[in-house]
N, C-alpha and C positions, 0 to 999 in steps of 0.2 A: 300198407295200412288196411286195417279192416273192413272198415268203411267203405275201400273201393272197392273189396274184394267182393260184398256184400252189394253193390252196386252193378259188380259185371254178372253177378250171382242174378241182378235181377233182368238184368240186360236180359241172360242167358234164357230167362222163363217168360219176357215176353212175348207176346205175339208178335210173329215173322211183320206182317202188314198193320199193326200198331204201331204210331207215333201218337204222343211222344210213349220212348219205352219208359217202362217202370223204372224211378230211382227213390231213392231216400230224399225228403224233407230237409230244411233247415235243422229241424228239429230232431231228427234222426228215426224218422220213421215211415213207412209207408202200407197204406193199406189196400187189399187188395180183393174183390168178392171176384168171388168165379161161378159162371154159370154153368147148373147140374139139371138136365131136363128131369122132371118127375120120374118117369122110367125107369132113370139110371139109382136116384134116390132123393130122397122127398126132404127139400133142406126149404128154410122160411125164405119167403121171397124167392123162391128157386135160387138159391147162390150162396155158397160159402164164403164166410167172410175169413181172410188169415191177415194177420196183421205181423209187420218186419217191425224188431224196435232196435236203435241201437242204444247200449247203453253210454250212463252221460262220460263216462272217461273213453268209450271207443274200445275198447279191450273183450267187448261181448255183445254179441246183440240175441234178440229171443224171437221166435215164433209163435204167436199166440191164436189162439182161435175160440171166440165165446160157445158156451155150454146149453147153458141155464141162467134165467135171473134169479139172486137170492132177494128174499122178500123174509125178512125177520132172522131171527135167531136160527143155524143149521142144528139137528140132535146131533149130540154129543157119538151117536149111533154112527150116523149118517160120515163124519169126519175121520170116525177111528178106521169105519171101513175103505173110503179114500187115499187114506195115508195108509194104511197097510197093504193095498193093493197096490200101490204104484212104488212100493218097494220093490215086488216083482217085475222086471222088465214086461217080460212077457205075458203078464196079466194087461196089463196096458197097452201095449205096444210102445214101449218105451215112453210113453207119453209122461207127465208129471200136470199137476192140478193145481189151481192156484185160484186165491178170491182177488178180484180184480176192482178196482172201484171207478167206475166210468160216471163224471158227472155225477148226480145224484141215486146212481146206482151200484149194487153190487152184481159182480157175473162170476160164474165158475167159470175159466178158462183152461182149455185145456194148453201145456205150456212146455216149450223145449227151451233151452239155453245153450248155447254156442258159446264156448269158453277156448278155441284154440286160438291162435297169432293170427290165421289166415285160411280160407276157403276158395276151390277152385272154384268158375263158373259151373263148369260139372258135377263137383261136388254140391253147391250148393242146388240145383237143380233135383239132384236126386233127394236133397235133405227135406227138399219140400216137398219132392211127391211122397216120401216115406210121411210125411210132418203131415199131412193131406189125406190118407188112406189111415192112418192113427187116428184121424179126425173121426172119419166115415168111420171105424170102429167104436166107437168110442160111443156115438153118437146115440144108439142102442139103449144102451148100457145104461147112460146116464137118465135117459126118459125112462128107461122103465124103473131106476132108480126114485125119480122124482112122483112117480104113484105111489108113494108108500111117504115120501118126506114134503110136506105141504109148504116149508120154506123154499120148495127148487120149482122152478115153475120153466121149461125146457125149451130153448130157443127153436128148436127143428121137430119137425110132427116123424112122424114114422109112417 
């Protein structure tokens, strides 16, 4: 089942001398911020936030990580170039985009989807650290995107 696999997956990315380890919720999710000393790179609160969700049939779970908040209407501008960038793998780093609605808010999240039967611990280890440095790229990008689009207001400074 997926679910477990996604589970040993999180086992696997725990901290050695954390209890309890990271698992999934009742609800199928778990979240998780990691601390990044300013040095290394300048994220809000010092800490990356990645959130594990599984979907409600079990059959896929996603990777998400917030952007930016949207605050009004995005240009029509701002969207085309979005989605035509993350056409290309490699403009992204495989990442995909997505408006997310949190409570009374909207967020650009940056977004992977997992759609096979099953994932190793390993693999899934390595899904996040690749899912984690997409982030850190990303991250750039999108704030210096948000000086020019007054709807995007950027969860991480630079």
């Amino acid at each position: 089942m997926l679910r477990d696999n996604v589970n040993a997956g999180l086992a696997a990315i725990s901290k050695p001398d954390t209890s309890p380890k990271l698992v999934l919720d009742e609800s199928g999710g778990c979240t998780i911020s990691l601390p990044f000393p300013p040095s290394i790179v300048k994220l809000s609160g010092g800490q990356l936030q990645v959130e594990i969700r599984m979907a409600k049939t079990g059959e896929f779970f996603t990777l998400l990580s917030p952007l930016a908040a949207v605050h009004g209407q995005l240009s029509r501008e701002f969207l085309d170039a979005l989605l035509h960038r993350q056409f290309y793998a490699e403009q992204v780093s495989s990442l995909s985009f997505a408006i997310a609605v949190v409570g009374d808010s909207d967020l650009l999240v940056a977004v992977h989807h997992w759609m096979l039967d099953a994932i190793a611990p390993e693999e899934f280890k390595r899904l996040f650290q690749k899912f984690m440095s997409a982030v850190f790229s990303a991250i750039p990008e999108i704030n210096n995107i948000a000086r020019s689009e007054i709807s995007l207001a950027p969860i991480h400074s630079e």
